[in-house]
C-alpha positions in Angstrom: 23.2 -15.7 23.0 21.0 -18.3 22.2 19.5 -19.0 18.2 16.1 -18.2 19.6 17.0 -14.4 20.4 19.6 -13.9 17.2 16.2 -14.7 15.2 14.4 -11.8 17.2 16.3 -8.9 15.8 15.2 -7.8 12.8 16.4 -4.9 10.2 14.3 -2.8 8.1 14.9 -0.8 5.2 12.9 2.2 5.5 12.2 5.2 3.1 11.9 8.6 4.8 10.0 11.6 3.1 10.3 14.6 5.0 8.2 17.6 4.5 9.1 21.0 3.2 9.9 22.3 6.5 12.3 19.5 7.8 14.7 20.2 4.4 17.9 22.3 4.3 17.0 26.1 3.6 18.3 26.1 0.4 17.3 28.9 -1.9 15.2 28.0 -4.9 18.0 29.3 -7.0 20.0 26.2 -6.2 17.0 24.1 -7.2 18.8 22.8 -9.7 22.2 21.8 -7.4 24.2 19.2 -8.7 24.3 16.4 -6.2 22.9 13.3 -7.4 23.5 11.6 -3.5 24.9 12.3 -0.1 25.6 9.1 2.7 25.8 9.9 5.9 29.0 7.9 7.1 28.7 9.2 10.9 27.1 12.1 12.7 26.9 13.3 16.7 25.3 15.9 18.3 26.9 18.3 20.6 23.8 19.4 23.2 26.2 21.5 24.8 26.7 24.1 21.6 23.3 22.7 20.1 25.2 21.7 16.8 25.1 18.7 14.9 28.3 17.1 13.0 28.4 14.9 10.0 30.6 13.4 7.7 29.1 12.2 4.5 30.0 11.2 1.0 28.8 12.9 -1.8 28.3 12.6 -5.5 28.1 15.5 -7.5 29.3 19.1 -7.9 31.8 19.5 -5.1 32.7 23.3 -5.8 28.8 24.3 -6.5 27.9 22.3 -2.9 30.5 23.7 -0.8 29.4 26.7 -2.1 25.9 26.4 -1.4 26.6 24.8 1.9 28.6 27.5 3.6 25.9 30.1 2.1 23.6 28.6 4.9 22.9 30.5 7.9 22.1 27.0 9.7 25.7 26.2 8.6 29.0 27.1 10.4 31.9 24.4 9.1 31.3 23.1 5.8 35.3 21.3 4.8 35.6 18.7 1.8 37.9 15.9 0.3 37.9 15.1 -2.6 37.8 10.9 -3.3 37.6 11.3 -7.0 36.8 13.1 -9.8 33.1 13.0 -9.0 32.8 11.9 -5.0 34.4 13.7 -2.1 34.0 13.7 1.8 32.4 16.2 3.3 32.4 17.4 6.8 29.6 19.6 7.9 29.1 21.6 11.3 25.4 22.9 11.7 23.1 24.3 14.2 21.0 21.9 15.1 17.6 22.4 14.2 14.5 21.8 16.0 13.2 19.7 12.9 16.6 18.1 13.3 16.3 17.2 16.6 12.4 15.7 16.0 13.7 13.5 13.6 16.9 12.3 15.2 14.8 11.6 18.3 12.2 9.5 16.7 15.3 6.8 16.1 16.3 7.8 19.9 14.7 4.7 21.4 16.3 1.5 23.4 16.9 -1.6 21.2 17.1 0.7 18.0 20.5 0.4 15.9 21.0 2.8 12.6 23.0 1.0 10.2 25.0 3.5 8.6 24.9 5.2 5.6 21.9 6.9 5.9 21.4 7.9 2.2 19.8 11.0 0.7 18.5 10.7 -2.6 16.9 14.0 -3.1 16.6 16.7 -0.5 13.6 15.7 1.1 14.3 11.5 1.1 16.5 9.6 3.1 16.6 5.7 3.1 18.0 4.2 6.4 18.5 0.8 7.4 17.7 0.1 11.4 18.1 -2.8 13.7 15.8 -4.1 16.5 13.2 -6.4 17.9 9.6 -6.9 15.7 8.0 -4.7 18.5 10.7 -2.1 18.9 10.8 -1.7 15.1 7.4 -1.0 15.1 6.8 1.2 17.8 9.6 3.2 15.6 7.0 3.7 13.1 4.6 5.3 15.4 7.5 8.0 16.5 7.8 9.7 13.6 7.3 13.4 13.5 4.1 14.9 12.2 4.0 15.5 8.1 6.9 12.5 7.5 6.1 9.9 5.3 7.6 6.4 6.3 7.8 3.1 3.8 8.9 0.2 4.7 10.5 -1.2 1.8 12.0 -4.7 3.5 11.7 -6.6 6.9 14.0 -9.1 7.7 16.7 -10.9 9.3 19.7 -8.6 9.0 22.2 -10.2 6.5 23.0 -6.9 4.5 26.8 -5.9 4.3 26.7 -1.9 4.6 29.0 -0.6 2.1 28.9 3.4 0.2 28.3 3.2 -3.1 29.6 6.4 -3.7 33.2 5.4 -4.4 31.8 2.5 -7.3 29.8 4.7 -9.4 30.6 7.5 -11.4 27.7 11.1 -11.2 27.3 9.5 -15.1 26.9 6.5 -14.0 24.2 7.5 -10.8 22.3 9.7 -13.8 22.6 6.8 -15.7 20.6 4.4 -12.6 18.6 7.5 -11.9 17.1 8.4 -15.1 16.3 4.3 -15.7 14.6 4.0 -12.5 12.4 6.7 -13.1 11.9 5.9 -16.9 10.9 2.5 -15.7 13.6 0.8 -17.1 14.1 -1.3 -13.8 10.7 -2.1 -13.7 9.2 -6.0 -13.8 8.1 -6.1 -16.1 9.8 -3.3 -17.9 7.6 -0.1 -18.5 10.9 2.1 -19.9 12.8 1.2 -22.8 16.9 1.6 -23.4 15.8 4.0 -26.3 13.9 6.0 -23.6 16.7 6.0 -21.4 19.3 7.2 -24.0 17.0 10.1 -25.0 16.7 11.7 -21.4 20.6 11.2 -21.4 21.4 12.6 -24.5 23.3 9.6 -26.0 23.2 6.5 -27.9 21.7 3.5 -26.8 24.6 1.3 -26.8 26.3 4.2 -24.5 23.1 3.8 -22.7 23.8 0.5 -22.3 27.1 0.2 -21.4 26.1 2.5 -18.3 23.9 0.3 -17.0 25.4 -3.1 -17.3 28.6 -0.9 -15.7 25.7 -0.1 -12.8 24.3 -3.2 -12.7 27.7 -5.1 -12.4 29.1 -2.3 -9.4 25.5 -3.2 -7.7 26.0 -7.0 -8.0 29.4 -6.7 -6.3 28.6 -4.5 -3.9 25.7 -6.7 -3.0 27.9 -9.6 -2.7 30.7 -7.6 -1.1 33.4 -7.7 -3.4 
């Protein structure tokens, strides 16, 4: 393959925001489910059965998920791993959904490539890296179902490693990323303050601290794939 072509494929970080009704069923009594992040390390769908299989890695809770997992009616296999004390491997069997299936197919295009994980943040957003040509990547954009919201946070050549970060941190640790992000503690220039930070956590600021230079430091290797 000639230099020219290599330059023509492109990968793009995207942001995905799905709507109320794309989301798992799960009761509002769970609202408060502790899973700080799932990545979604492989997935297929079986058209034969209409089911969907995934395995992901999870932070959080890995009782109170199971738990809430098999209580789903959509849900039929729901088996864990544990990795440590705070991430685990879970394997999920699940009907597969019509919202499912809208969403899937809007990546279901020639010249597209899903770099996995695809990484849940929050029940309704999911960042996902893809691979492609400038015009395939953004005739992607346009096949998005009704009612999702799509960012585009970077477009570029693909140099990325892809690498979970679910074995590196600790759920302190992601709590600790979490609750700085949205204090504005990552912000440039800074809008959050360490003295925020250690209030929403419930500590002192040089325990504060010593979580996010820990963060920062797993990030920075990650990033440089060590």
């Amino acid at each position: 393959m000639s230099d020219a072509k290599r330059r023509l494929v492109q990968s793009a970080d995207l942001t995905v925001r799905l709507p109320e009704r794309m989301q798992l069923p799960v009761p509002s009594s769970r609202d408060d489910l502790d899973v700080h992040r799932e990545e979604v390390l492989s997935w297929r769908v079986d058209p034969e059965t209409e089911r969907v299989r995934f395995l992901s890695v999870f932070v959080g809770d890995r009782e109170e998920i199971r738990e809430t997992a098999r209580g789903l009616a959509v849900v039929h296999r729901f088996e864990t791993t544990p990795i440590d004390d705070d991430a685990f491997y879970g394997y999920a069997e699940m009907d597969l959904r019509a919202a499912d299936a809208n969403l899937m197919g809007a990546f279901d295009e020639a010249g597209v490539v899903i770099v996995p994980p695809m990484v849940y943040t929050g029940p309704g957003t999911v960042r996902v890296t893809v691979l492609g040509e400038p015009a395939v990547l953004a005739g992607l954009l346009e096949r998005f179902p009704e009612g999702v919201g799509v960012t585009v946070e970077r477009v570029s050549a693909h140099r990325r490693r892809s690498e979970t970060l679910a074995g590196r941190l600790t759920a302190r640790q992601f709590e600790a990323m979490e609750t700085a992000r949205e204090l504005g503690y990552f912000d440039v220039p800074r809008t959050g303050s360490l003295a925020e930070v250690a209030a929403e956590l419930d500590c002192s600021e040089s325990a504060a601290s010593t979580l996010l230079r820990t963060v920062e430091s797993e990030l920075v290797d990650a990033a440089l794939g060590e």
